[in-house]
N, C-alpha and C positions, 0 to 999 in steps of 0.2 A: 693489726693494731700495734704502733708503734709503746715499747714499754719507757718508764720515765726514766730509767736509768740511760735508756740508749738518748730519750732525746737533747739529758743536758749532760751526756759525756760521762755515765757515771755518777753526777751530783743528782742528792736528793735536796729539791728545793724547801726549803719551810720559811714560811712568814714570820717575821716575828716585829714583834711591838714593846718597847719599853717606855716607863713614866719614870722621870727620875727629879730627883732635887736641883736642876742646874744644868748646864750644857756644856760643863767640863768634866769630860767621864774620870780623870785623874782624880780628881777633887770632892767629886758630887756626887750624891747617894743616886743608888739604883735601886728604886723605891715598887716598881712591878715588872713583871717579862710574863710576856705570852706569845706562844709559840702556834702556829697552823701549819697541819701538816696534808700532806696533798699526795694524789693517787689518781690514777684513771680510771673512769668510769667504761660502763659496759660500751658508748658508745665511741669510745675514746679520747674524748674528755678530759682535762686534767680538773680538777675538784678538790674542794677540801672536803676531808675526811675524818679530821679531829682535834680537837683545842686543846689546849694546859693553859693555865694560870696560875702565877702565882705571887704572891703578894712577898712584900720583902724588908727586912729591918736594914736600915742604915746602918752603915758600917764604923767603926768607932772611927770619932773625928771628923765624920762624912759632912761637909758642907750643904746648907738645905736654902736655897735662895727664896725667901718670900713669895716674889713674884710668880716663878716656879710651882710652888704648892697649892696658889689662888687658881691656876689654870686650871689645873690635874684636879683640885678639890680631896687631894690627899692628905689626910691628917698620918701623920707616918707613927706617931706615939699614942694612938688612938686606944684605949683598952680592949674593947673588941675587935683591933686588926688580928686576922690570924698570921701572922707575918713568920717568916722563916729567914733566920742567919743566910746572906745572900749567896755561899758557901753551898748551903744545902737546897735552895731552892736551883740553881743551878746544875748539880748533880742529880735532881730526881728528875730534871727539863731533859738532862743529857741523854739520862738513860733511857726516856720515852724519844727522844730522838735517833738513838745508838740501835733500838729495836726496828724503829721505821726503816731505817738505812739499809739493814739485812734485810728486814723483809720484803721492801722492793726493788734486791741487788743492786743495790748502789756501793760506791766505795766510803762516800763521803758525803754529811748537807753542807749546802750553801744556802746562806742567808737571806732571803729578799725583804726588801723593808719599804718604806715610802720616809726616801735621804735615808737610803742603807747604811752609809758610813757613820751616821748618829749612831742606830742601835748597836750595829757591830763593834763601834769602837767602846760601848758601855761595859756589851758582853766581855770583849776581850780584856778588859782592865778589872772586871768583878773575877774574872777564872786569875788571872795573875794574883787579884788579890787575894784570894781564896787560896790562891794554890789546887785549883780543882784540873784533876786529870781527866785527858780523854777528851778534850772537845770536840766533838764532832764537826765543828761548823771550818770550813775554810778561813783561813786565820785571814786574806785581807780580801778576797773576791769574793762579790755579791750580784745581786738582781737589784736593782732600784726604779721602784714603780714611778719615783716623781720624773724619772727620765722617760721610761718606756710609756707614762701616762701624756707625757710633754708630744712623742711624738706619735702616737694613737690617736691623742684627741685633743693635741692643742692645750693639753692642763697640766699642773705639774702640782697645784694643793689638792690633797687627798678628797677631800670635800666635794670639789668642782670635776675631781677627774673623775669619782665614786658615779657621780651626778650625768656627765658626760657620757658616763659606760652604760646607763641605761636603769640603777638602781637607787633604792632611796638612801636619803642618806639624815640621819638625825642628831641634829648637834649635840642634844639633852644626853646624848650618850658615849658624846666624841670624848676622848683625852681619861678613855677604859682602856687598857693595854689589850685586853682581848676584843673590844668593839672596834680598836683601829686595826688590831692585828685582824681579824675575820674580814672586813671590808676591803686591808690591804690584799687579803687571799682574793676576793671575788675580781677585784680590777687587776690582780697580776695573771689570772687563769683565764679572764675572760682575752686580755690579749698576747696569751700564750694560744690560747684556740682560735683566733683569730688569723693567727697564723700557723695554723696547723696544714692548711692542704700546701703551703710551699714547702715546709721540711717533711713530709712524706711525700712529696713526688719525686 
């Protein structure tokens, strides 16, 4: 059984999904990050095996587009958000990240996302702004399922490609950082296993 560090060179894959205020990560809050973390099963299988969430306070200045907040249904100044300075939520993501990474000898995660370059480019402008050390994640290579979903099955919206790969899919729960990040884990694993019997021969 091939182990996951040998089959992406090293990298430890993790999903991850963010909701943010806006589509310019310069400018625009990072309003959730959820992260899915992935392992082989006994039958060697790549799987997800565990979730983080966590909710996030805009950052001062942080631009919040309308439009943006009606999708997501995120009230970011909510009284009962448990929200964390985006600083600290990303140091406690790291650290549960920094532990996977050893423990399934790996050197380093890489990102997979559905349009990788969205979340990744959110991530990497909240650690700039933060100033948060240690990122685990490959500073610009990723996995991006809207590609590897495009050529699997002909789909490249998460939705259609979720739907395609053979699972349900429920809108009433779409534009959750952790219900697109878990779904984006099931469509990037099921065609990593899909192609499992060529890179073990």
């Amino acid at each position: 059984m091939i182990a996951i560090a040998n089959r992406f060179r090293g990298f430890l894959p993790v999903v991850v999904d963010v909701e943010t205020g806006g589509f310019n990560a310069a400018t625009d809050a990072l309003l959730e990050v959820s992260a899915v973390l992935l392992g082989v099963d006994a039958d060697g299988d790549i799987r997800a095996t565990e979730s983080h969430r966590f909710l996030v306070k805009p950052f001062e200045g942080a631009n919040l587009e309308p439009a943006s907040l009606q999708v997501t249904g995120i009230d970011p100044y909510h009284a009962l958000r448990p929200a964390l300075d985006e600083g600290e939520a990303l140091r406690r993501l790291f650290k549960e990240i920094r532990s996977e990474v050893k423990a399934q000898g790996c050197q380093r995660a890489i990102l997979v996302g559905h349009n990788a370059f969205f979340d990744l480019q959110f991530i990497n402008a909240a650690v700039e702004r933060a100033k948060v050390k240690r990122n685990p994640f490959h500073p610009f290579s990723s996995f991006d399922t809207a590609t590897l979903a495009g050529v699997a099955f002909g789909q490249t919206v998460l939705s259609r490609a979720v739907a395609a790969a053979g699972f349900e899919w429920h809108d009433d729960r779409a534009h959750s950082s952790l219900y697109d990040a878990e779904m984006t884990a099931k469509l990037f694993c099921e065609i990593v296993n899909r192609f499992r019997g060529v890179y073990e021969a």
